[in-house]
Every structure is written in structure tokens, then in C-alpha cells.
C-alpha positions as CSV (number, residue, x, y, z in Angstrom):
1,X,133.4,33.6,119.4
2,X,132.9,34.1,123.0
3,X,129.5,34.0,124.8
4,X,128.0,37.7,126.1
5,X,130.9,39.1,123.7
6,X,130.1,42.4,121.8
7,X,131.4,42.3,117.6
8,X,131.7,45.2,115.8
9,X,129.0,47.5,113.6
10,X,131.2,46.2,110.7
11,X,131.4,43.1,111.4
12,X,127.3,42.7,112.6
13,X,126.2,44.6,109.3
14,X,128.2,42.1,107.6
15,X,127.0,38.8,109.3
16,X,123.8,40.3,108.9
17,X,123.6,40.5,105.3
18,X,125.4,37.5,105.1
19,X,122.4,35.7,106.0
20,X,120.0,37.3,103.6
21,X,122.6,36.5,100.9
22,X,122.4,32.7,101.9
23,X,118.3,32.7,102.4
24,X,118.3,34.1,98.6
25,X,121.1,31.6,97.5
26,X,119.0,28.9,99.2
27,X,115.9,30.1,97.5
28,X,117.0,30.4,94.0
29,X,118.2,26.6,94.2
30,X,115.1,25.4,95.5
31,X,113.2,27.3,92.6
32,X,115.1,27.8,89.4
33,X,117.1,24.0,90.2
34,X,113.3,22.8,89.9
35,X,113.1,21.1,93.6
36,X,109.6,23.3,94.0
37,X,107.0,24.2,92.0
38,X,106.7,27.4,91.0
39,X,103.4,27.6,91.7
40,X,103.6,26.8,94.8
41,X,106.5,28.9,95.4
42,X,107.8,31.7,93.0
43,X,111.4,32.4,92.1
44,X,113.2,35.3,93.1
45,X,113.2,37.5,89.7
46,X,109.5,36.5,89.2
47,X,108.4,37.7,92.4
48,X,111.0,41.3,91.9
49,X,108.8,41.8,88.6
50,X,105.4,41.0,90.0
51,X,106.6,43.4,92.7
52,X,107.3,46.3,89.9
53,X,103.9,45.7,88.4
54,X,101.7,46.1,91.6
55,X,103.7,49.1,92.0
56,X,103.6,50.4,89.0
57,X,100.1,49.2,87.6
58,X,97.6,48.1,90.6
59,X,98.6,50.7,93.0
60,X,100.1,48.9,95.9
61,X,101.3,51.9,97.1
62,X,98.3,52.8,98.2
63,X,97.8,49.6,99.9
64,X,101.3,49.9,101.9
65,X,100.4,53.4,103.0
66,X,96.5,52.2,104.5
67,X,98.2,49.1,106.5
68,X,101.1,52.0,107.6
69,X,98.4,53.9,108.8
70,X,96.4,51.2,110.5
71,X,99.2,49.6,112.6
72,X,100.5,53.4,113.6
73,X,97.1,54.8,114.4
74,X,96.2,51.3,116.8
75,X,99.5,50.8,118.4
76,X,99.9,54.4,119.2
77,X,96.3,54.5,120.9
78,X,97.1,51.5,122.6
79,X,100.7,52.9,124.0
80,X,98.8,56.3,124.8
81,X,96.3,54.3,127.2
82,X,98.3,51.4,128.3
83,X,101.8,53.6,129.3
84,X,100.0,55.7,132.3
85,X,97.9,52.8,133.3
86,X,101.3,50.4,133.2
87,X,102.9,53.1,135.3
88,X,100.5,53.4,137.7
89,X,100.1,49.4,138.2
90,X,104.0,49.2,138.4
91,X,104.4,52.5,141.3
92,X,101.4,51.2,143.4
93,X,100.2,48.0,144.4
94,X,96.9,48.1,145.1
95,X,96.1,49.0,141.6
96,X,98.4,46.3,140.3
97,X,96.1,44.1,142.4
98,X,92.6,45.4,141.0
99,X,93.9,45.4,137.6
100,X,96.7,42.8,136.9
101,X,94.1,39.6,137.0
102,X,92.2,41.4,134.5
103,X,95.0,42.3,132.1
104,X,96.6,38.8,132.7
105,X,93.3,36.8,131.8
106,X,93.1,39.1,128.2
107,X,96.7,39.6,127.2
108,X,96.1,35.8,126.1
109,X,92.9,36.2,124.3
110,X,94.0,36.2,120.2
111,X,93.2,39.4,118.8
112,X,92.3,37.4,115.7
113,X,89.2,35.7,117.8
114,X,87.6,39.1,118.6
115,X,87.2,39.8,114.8
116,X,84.2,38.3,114.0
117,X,82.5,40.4,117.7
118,X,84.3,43.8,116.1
119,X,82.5,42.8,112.2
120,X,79.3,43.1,114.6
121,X,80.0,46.2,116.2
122,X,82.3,48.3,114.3
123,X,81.6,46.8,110.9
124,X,84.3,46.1,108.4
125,X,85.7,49.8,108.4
126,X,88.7,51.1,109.8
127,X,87.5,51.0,113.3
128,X,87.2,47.2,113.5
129,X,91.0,47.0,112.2
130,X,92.6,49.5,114.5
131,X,90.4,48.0,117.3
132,X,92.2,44.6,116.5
133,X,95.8,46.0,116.7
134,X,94.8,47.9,119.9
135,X,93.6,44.1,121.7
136,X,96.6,42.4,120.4
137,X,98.7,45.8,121.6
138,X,97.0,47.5,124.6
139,X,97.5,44.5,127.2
140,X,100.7,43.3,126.3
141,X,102.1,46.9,127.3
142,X,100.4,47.6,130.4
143,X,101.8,44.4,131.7
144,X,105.1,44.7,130.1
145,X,105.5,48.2,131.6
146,X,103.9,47.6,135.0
147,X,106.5,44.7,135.5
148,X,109.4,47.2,134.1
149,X,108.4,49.8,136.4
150,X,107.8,47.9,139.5
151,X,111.3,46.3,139.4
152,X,113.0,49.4,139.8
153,X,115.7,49.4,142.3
154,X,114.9,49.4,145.3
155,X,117.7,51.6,146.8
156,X,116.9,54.4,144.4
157,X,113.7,54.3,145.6
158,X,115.2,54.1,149.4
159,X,117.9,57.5,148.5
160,X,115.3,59.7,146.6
161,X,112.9,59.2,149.9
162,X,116.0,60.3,151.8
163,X,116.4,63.3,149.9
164,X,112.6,64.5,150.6
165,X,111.3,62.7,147.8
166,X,106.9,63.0,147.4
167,X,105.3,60.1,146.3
168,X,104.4,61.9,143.3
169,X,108.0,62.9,142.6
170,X,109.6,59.8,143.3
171,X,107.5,58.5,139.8
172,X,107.8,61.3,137.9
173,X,112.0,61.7,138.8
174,X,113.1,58.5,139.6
175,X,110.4,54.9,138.4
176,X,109.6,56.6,134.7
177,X,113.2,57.7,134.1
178,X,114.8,54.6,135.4
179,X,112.0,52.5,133.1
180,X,111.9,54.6,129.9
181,X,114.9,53.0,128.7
182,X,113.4,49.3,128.6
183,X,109.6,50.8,128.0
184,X,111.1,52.0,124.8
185,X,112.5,48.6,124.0
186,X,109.1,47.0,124.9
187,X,107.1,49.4,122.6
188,X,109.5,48.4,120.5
189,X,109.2,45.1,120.5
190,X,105.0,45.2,120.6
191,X,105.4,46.9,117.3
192,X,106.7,44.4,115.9
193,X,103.5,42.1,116.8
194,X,101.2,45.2,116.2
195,X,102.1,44.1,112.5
196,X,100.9,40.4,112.8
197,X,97.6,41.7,113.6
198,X,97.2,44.3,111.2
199,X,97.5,41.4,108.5
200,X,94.9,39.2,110.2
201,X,92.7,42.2,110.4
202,X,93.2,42.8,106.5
203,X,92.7,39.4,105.8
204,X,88.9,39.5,106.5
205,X,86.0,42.1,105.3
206,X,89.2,44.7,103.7
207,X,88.8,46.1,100.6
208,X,92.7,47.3,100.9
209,X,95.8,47.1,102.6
210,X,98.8,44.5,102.1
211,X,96.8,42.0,104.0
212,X,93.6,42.5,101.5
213,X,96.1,41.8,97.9
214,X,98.1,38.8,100.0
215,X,94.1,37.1,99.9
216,X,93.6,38.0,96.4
217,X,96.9,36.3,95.4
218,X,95.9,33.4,97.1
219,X,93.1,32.9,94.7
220,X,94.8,33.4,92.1
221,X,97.8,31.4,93.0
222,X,100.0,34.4,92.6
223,X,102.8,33.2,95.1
224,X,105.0,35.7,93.3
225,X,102.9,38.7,94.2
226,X,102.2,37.1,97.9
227,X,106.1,36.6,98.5
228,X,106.5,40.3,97.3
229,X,103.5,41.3,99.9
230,X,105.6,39.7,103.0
231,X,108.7,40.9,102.2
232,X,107.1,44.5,101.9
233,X,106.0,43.9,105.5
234,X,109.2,42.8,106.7
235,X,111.0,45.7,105.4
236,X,108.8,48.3,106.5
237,X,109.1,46.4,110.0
238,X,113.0,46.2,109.5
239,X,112.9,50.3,109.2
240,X,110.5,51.0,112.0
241,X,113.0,48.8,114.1
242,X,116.6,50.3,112.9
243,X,114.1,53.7,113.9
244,X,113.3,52.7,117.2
245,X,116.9,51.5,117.6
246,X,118.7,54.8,116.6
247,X,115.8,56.9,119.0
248,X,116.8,54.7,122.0
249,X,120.6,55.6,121.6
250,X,119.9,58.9,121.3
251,X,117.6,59.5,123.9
252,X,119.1,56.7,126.4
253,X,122.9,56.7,125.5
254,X,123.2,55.8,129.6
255,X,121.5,52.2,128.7
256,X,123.8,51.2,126.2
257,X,127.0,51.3,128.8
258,X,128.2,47.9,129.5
259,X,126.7,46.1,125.9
């Protein structure tokens, strides 16, 4: 091994399940060798059957598909707002100034704190959830992709003016297009948080949703069906990455020279 040096798909897919292979070896030691509880920590096959049966018999399904929908509904309302508003802050500097204190003061407000303001406004319904995932979201992108936007190089900027660049051209042709690359890598990564918030959302006043059965397994002490809840959510978040992965290489192949 080398530091900055690039292995091969083989060889990453490989080290990658590697490590899952070791988590579940570590896991079914610590469980069926009887160093923990399983109550306080379900084996691997108990939690695979619990799994089947909320699948099968308590319609978790349904459950998977209303926290899907959540986290894409109040992510993509937050990306809709927050990328011309980033864009603009980024390209001009005066309205980086009138709105960057502002978005720097809330981007580190929790999202969990707010949900006891959105119970009062919005009620428990699906507009206080997605309201959640859109605090936790909306700021992080606008500063994200202001600070992307406004680093563009500055001797593109300096050769499209040159060439009779407008103002209004030199964003549209030259500051978006050199961003989008890294803006999709930022929307990206946001997702990935969008999902922590959808859970603490669920966890309070839902009535469904993967975060809603997690709190009735805790009850219960059903660790088996709460392990099988967290996986879920990593896969699905595993997917949505490999998807936002394989859309950035396809529509930015120029951004993947020299990795």
C-alpha cells in the first residue's frame, strides 16, 4: 500500500465485503459464544427471521416505502430551494454577505430540537417530518454549494470575461458547470444525513415508518427486529449511494480523471 494510490474495482469490492464478512464473524462470536446477552443484542439468524416475519406478517414494507418517501420528498425540497440560493451566494458577494451569517448561525441548530415547535405547528402528520429533513438538509446545501461555487478558478473566470462573457453567462457556462461535479457529491453526501433525521422524526408522534417499529421494538425488547430495522436503513442508504455514484460518472466522466 501506497498513500493517494488508486486499487482496483476487483480488488475494492473485495476488501469491501471483506469487512462485512469480519463485522458478521465478530458478531456471531459475541452472540452465539454467549459473551452478550441476547436480549440485549440478537444473533445474526434470529434477527434474519425476525426480519422475514415483519416482512411477511406486520407489513414492514409498508413502513420502508413511507420513510423512502419522507427522506426523498424533504431532501428534494430542500435541494430544489437551497441549489439556486447556494449558487447565487457563491457567484455574488453581496448576497453571500446578507445571507451567509444567517445560514451559518442555523446550519448548527439540530433538526431534532425543532421537533417539538413543528408537533405545534404542523402536527404529527407528514408535514412536520418532511419539515425536519428539510432543517437538517436545506442549510447544509446552501453553504456547501455556495463555498463550491465561489471557489471556482479564478482564471476561468478571468478567460470567459475575455471571450465577451455576460455576468449572467459566466454562471450559467462557466461557475454551475465547473461546480456540478462536487454539488453532486455534496447532495450526495447530505443524503446520507437526510436519513438520520428521517429516523428522529419517526421516532416521535409516527404511527409508521422504520423509525415508528425501531420504538416499538424497544418496548418490547425486540433487538432482533431493531437490528433488522438499521440494517434496512443502511442498505437502502448503501443503494441510493452506489446510485449517486454511477449518475456522477456518467454525467461528469471529466471529474473522475486523475483518481
Amino acid at each position: 500500500m501506497k498513500p493517494l494510490t488508486p486499487v482496483s474495482p476487483t480488488a475494492r469490492i473485495a476488501l469491501g465485503i471483506s469487512f462485512f464478512a469480519l463485522f458478521i464473524a465478530v458478531w456471531s462470536l459475541a452472540t452465539f459464544g454467549g459473551f452478550v446477552s441476547k436480549t440485549f443484542l440478537a444473533d445474526p439468524i434470529m434477527m434474519v427471521k425476525s426480519g422475514y416475519t415483519l416482512l411477511t406478517e406486520m407489513d414492514f414494507a409498508k413502513d420502508i416505502g413511507m420513510t423512502v418517501w419522507r427522506v426523498l420528498g424533504g431532501f428534494l425540497l430542500a435541494a430544489v430551494l437551497a441549489l439556486p440560493l447556494g449558487v447565487m451566494m457563491g457567484a455574488y458577494k453581496p448576497i453571500e454577505a446578507f445571507f451567509e451569517p444567517f445560514v451559518s448561525f442555523a446550519r448548527y441548530l439540530p433538526a431534532s430540537a425543532f421537533i417539538p415547535l413543528l408537533i405545534l405547528w404542523a402536527g404529527i402528520g407528514e408535514a412536520q417530518k418532511l419539515a425536519v429533513i428539510f432543517i437538517g438538509s436545506f442549510f447544509q446545501l446552501v453553504l456547501m454549494i455556495a463555498v463550491v461555487v465561489g471557489n471556482t478558478r479564478r482564471d476561468l473566470v478571468e478567460a470567459a470575461y475575455t471571450l465577451g462573457a455576460t455576468d449572467a453567462s459566466l454562471v450559467k457556462r462557466v461557475l454551475i458547470p465547473g461546480a456540478a461535479p462536487e454539488i453532486a457529491e455534496i447532495l450526495r453526501m447530505v443524503l446520507g444525513w437526510a436519513w438520520t433525521y428521517v429516523i428522529v422524526a419517526e421516532l416521535i408522534g409516527a404511527s409508521s415508518g422504520i423509525g415508528h417499529m425501531i420504538t416499538d421494538s424497544q418496548a418490547l425488547l425486540a433487538t432482533d427486529q431493531i437490528i433488522f430495522g438499521i440494517i434496512v436503513i443502511g442498505l437502502i442508504g448503501l443503494i441510493s449511494d452506489l446510485f449517486f455514484k454511477v449518475a456522477n460518472r456518467k454525467l461528469f466522466p471529466w471529474a473522475q480523471l486523475g483518481k
